[in-house]
C-alpha positions as CSV (number, residue, x, y, z in Angstrom):
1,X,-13.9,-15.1,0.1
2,X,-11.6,-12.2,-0.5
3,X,-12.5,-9.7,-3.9
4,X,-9.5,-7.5,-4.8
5,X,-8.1,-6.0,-7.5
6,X,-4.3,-6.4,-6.5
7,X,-3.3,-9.6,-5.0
8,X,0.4,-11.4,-5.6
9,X,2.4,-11.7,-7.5
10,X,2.0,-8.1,-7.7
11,X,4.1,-6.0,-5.2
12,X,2.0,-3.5,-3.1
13,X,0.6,-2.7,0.5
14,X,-2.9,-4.2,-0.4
15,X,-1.0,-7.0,-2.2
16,X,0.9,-7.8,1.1
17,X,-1.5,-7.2,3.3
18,X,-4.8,-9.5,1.9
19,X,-2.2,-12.1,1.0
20,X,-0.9,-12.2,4.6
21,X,-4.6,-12.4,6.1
22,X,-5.4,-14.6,3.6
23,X,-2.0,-17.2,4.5
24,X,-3.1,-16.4,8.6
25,X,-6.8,-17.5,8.0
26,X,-5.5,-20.7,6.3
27,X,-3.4,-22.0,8.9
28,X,-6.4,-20.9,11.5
29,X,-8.4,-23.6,9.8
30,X,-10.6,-21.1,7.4
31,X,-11.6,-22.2,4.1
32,X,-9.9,-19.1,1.9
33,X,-10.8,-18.2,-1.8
34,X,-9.1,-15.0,-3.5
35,X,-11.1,-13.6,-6.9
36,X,-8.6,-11.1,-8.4
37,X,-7.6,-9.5,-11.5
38,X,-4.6,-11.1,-13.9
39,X,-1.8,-9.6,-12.2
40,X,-0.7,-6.0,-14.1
41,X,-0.1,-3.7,-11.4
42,X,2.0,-1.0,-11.3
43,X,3.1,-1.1,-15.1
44,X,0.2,-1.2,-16.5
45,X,0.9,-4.6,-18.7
46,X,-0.2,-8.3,-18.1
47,X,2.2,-10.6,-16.3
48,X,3.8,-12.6,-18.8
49,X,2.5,-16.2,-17.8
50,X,-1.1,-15.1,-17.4
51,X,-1.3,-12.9,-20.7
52,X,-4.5,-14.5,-23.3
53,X,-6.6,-15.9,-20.4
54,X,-10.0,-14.8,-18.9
55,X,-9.5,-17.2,-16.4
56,X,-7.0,-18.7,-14.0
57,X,-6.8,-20.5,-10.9
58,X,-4.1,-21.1,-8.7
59,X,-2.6,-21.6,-5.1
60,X,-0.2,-19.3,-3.3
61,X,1.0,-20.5,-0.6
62,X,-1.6,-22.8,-0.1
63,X,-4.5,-20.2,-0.9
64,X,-6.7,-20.7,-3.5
65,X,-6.6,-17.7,-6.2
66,X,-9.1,-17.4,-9.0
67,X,-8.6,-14.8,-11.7
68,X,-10.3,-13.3,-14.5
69,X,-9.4,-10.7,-17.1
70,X,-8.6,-7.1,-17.2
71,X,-7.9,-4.4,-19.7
72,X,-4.2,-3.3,-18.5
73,X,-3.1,-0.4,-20.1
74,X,0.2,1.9,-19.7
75,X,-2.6,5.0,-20.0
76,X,-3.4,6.9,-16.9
77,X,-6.2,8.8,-18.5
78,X,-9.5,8.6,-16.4
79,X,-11.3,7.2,-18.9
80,X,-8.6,4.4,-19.5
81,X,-8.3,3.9,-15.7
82,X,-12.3,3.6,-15.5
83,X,-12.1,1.1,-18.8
84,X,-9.5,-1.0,-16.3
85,X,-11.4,-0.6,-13.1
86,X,-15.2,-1.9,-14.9
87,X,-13.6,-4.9,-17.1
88,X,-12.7,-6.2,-13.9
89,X,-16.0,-5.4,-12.2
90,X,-17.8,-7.2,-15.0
91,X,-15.3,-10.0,-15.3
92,X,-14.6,-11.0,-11.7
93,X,-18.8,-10.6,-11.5
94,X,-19.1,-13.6,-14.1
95,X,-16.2,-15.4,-12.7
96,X,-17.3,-15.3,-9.2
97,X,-21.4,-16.9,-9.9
98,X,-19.6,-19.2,-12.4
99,X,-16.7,-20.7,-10.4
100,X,-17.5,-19.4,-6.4
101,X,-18.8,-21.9,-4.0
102,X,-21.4,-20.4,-1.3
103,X,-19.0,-18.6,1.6
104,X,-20.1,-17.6,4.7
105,X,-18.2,-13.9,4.5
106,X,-17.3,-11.8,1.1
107,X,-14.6,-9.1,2.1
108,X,-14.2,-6.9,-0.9
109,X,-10.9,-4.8,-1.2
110,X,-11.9,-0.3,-2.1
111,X,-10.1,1.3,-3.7
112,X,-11.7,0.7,-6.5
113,X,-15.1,1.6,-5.3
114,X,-16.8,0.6,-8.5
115,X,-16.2,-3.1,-7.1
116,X,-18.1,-3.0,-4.7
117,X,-20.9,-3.8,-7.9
118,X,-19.5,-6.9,-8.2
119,X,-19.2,-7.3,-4.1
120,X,-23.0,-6.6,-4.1
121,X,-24.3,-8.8,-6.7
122,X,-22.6,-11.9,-5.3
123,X,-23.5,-11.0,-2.0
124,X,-27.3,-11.5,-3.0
125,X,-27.0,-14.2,-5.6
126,X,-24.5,-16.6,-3.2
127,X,-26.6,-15.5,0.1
128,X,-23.0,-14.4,1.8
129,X,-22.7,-11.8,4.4
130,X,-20.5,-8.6,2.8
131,X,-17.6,-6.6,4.6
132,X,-16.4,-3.5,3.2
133,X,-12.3,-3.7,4.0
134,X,-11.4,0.2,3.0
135,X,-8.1,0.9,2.5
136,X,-8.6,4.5,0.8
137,X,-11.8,6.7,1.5
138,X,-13.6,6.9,-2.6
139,X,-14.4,8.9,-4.0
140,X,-12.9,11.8,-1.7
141,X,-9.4,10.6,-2.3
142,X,-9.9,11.3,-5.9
143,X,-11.7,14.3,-5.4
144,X,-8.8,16.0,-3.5
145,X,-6.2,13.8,-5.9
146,X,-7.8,16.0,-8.8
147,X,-9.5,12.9,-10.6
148,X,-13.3,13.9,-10.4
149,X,-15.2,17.4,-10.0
150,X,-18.4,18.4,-8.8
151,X,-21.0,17.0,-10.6
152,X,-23.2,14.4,-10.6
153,X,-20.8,11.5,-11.3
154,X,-19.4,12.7,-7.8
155,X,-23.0,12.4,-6.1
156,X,-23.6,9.4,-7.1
157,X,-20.5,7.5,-6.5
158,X,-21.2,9.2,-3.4
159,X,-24.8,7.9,-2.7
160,X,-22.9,4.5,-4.1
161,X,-20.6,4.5,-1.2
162,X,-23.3,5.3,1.4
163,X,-24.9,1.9,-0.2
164,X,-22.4,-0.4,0.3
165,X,-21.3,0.8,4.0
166,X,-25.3,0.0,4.7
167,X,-25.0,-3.3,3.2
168,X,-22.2,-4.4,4.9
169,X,-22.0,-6.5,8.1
170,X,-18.5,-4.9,9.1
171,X,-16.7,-1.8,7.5
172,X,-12.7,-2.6,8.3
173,X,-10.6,0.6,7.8
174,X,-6.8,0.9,7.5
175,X,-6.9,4.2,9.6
176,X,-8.6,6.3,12.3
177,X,-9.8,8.7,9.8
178,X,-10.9,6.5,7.5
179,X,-13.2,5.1,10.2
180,X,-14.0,8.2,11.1
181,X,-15.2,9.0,7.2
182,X,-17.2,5.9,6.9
183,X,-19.0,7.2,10.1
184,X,-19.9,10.4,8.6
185,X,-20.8,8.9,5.3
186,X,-23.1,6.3,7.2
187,X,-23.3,6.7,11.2
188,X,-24.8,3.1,11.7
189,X,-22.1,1.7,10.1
190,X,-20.3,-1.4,12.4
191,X,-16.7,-0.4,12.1
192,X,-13.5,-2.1,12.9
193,X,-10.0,-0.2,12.9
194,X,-7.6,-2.8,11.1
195,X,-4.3,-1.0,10.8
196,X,-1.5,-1.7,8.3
197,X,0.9,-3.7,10.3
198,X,4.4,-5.9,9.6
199,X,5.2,-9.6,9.3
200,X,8.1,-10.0,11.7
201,X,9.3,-13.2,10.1
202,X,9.8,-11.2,6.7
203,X,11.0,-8.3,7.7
204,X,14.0,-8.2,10.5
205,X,17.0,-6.3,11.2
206,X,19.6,-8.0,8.9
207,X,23.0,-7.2,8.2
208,X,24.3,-5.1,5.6
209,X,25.3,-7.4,2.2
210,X,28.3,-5.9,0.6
211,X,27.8,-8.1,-2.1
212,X,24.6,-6.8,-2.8
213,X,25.8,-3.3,-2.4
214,X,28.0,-3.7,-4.9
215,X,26.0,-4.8,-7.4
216,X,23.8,-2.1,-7.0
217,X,26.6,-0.1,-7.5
218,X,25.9,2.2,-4.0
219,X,28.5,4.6,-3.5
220,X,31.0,3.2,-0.8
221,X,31.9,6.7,1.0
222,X,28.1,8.1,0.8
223,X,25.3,8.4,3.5
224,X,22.4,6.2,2.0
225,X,19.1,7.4,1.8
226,X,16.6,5.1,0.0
227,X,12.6,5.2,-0.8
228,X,11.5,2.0,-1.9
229,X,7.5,1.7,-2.7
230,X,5.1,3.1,-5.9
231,X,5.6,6.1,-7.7
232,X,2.7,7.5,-8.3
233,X,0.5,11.1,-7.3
234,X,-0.1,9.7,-3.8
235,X,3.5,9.5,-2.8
236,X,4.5,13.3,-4.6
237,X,8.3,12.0,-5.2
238,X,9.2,15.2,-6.9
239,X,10.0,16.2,-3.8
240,X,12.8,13.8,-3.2
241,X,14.8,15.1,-6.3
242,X,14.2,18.6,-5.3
243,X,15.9,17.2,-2.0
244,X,18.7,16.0,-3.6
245,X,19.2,18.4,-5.9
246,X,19.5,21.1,-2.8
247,X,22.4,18.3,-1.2
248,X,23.8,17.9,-4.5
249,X,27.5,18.7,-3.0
250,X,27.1,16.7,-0.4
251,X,28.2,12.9,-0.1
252,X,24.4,12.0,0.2
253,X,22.9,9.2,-2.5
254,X,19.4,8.6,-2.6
255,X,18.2,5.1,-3.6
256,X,14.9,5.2,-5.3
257,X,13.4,1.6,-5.6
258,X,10.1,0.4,-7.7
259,X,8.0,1.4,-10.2
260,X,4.6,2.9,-10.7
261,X,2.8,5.6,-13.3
262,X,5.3,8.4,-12.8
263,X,8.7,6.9,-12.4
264,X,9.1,7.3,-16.1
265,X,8.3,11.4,-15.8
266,X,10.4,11.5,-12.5
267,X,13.2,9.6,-14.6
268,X,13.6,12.5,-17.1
269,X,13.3,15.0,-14.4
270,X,16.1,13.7,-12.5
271,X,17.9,13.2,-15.8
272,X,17.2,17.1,-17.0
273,X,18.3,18.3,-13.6
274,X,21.1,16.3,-14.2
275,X,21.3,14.5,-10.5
276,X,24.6,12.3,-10.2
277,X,23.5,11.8,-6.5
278,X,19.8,10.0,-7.2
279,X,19.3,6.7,-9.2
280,X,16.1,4.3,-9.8
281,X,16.1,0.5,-9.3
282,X,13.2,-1.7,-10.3
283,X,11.0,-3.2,-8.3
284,X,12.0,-5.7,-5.6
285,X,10.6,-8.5,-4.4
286,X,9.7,-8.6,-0.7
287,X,12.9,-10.7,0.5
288,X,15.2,-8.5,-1.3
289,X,13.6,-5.5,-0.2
290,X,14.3,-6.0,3.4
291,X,17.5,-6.5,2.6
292,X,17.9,-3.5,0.2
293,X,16.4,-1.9,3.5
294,X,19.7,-2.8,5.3
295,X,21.8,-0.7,2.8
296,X,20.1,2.4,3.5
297,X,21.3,4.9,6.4
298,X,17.8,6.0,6.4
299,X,14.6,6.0,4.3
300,X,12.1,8.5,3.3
301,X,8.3,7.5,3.8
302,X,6.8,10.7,1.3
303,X,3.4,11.8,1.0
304,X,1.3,14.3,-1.2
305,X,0.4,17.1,0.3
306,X,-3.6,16.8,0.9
307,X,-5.6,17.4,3.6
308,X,-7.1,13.3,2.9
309,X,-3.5,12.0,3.4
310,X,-3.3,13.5,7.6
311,X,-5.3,10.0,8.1
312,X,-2.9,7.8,6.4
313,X,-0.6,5.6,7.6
314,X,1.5,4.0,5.1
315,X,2.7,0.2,5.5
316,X,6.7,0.8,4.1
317,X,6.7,2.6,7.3
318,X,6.4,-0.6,9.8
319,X,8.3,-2.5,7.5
320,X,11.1,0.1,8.0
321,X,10.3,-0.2,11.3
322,X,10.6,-4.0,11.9
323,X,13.8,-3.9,10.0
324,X,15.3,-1.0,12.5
325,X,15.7,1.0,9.4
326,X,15.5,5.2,10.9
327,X,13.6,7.2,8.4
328,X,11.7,10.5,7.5
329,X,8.4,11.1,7.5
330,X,7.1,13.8,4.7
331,X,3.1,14.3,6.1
332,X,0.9,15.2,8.6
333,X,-1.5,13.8,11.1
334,X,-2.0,9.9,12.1
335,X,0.9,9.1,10.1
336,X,3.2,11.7,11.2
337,X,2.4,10.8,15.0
338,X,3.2,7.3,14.8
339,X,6.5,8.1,13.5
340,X,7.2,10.6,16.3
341,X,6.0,8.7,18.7
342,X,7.9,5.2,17.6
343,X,10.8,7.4,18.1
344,X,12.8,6.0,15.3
345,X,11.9,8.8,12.7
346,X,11.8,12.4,12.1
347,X,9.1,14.4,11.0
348,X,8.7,16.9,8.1
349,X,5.9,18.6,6.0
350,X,5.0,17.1,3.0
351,X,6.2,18.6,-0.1
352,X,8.8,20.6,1.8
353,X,11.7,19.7,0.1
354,X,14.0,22.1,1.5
355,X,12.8,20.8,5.1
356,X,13.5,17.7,3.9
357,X,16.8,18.1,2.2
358,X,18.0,19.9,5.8
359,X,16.8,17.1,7.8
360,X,18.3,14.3,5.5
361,X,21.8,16.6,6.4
362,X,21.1,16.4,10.2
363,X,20.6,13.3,10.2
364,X,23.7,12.0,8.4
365,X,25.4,14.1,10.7
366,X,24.3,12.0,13.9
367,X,26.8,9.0,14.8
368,X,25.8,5.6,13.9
369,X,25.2,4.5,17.1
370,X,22.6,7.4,17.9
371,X,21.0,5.8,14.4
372,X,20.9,2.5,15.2
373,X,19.2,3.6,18.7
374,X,16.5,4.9,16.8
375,X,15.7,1.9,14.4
376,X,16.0,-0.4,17.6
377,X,13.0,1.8,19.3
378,X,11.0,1.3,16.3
379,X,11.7,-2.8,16.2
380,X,9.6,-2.6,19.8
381,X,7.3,-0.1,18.8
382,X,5.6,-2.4,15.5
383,X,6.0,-5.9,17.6
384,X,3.9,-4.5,20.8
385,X,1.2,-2.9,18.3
386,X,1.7,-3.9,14.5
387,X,2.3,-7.3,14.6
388,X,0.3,-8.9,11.7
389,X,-0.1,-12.6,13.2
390,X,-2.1,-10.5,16.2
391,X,-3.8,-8.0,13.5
392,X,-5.2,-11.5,11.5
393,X,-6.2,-13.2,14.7
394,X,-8.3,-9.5,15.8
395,X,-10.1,-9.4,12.8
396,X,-11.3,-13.2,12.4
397,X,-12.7,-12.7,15.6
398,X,-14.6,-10.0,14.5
399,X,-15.7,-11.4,11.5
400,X,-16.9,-14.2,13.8
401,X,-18.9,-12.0,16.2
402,X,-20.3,-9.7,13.4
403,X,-21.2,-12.2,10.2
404,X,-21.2,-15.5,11.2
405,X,-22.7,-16.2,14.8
């Protein structure tokens, strides 16, 4: 049994990534039940077709999906957020002991830490073995994100996360250094290293559809860059309009695709700084993205300046990858040496946007061929080592070893 928050037909990397595990399991023979929220991510609202329910249940490509309610609101105030983050707590809670069948693993998704209430209370009542799969280190992310203060509702979702870590069978973690936080937090702790990877067979090298790039209206005589992912603190976008407001006179268009809490503030920045090079597109699903992908010249993988973020290695940057799509990395650490040393992108700081607006230049001053070099070596680079059909096929055998035998 998978608990999560996000799951399809949301778009997201922890939407893609359970939902691909979750498919993999199936076709390995492994009963698979999904307990998530009514879909409502990034916006905020209820997807129309599941709006008045407390309950649904579904399959998605083949996988069975139960879903309970959630208070979705447009508000990012924290005590809004934590209103959305405990109705599904408390709802997926009576959901799961009404509708769940006995499992033999519960893998609960973190971010959000608080449902790892939920994750504990089933654990216990339905006699299953609990994995902690951490995708983002709570509550130090929002502690260096500016969400929570000393204090003592910092020690004790602290003393919180040290529980669950010593309740779980297995900790998986998207990152080196989010292993190596679960270790400090709790050095007994079995840990697993289960990286953010690509599914080959969704996203390729395709050609360019001039079709398509009409009707996005893409300049014809302009070097495309694109971003195409959530806009919200983590990713820091301000520092792509600063970017392209410093290449303003140049024939550069940037290509800014999805949606999230602050594409509506970075829509009347770019608007007040009057930017005739940058425009936003809605969200896409995963088909058209990859080939929205094969538009751009390059992309731009950005990330907030924090010291948390050097551990992070975020998925648009194999799927870039897989489609031979060159980009720019704006961070530090894990992240930054993957990209270096996939040799298909360049590195920057993070929030450096006049680094970055001088780098977007160089690179549109390479040839095509010396481009297309690079997205070919980064094609090689995620099939040897990010494959996800191999990452799914690691971790059952874990799971296996560490909950079941």
């Amino acid at each position: 049994m998978i608990l999560t928050q996000y799951y399809p037909p949301e778009h997201g990397a922890p939407q893609n990534r359970l939902h691909d595990l979750s498919r993999r399991w199936l076709k390995s023979g492994v009963d698979v039940t999904v307990l998530t929220a009514m879909p409502n991510y990034p916006r905020g609202e209820i997807f129309a077709e599941y709006r008045g329910k407390f309950f649904a249940s579904e399959e998605i490509d083949g996988v069975k999906v139960l879903r309970s309610w959630i208070f979705a609101s447009k508000n990012k105030k924290t005590i809004i957020q934590l209103l959305c983050y405990f109705s599904f707590v408390f709802s997926s809670l009576i959901i799961g002991l009404l509708k769940l069948r006995k499992s033999d693993v519960l893998i609960c998704e973190s971010p959000p830490l608080f449902l790892g209430f939920t994750a504990l209370m089933i654990k216990y009542l339905k006699r299953m073995k609990l994995v902690m799969n951490v995708s983002d280190l709570w509550p130090e992310s929002a502690v260096q994100l500016g969400l929570i203060g000393p204090g003592l509702a910092l020690s004790g979702l602290e003393w919180f996360e040290r529980l669950l870590y010593r309740k779980s069978s297995l900790v998986s973690c998207q990152t080196e250094g989010i292993v190596k936080g679960v270790l400090d937090k709790y050095p007994s702790a079995r840990t697993l290293l289960f990286p953010n990877g690509v599914d080959l067979e969704m996203f390729m090298p395709e050609e360019k559809d001039l079709d398509l790039k009409k009707s996005l209206a893409f300049p014809e005589d302009c070097f495309i860059v694109g971003y195409g992912g959530n806009h919200g603190r983590s990713q820091a976008l301000s520092q792509l309009l600063a970017a392209a407001d410093r290449l303003r006179d140049e024939k550069i268009f940037f290509a800014i695709v999805g949606d999230g809490p602050e594409k509506e503030m970075l829509q009347e920045k770019a608007r007040q700084m009057t930017l005739k090079n940058l425009v936003f597109y809605p969200s896409q699903d995963r088909q058209n993205m990859s080939k929205m992908q094969a538009l751009w010249d390059i992309a731009i993988v950005p990330l907030k300046d924090i010291e948390l973020f050097d551990g992070a290695r975020p998925s648009k940057m194999f799927e870039l990858m897989a489609g031979e799509i060159p980009f720019i990395f704006c961070g530090r650490g894990e992240g930054a040496d993957l990209a270096k040393t996939s040799g298909s992108a360049a590195v920057v700081p993070p929030e450096k946007p006049e680094m970055l607006a001088q780098k977007v230049l160089e690179l549109s001053k390479m040839s095509k061929e010396e481009r297309k070099a690079m997205g070919a070596k980064g094609h090689i680079f995620v099939k040897e080592g990010f494959n996800r059909e191999k990452l799914a096929d690691i971790f059952l055998q874990e799971l296996r070893k560490s909950c079941v035998n």
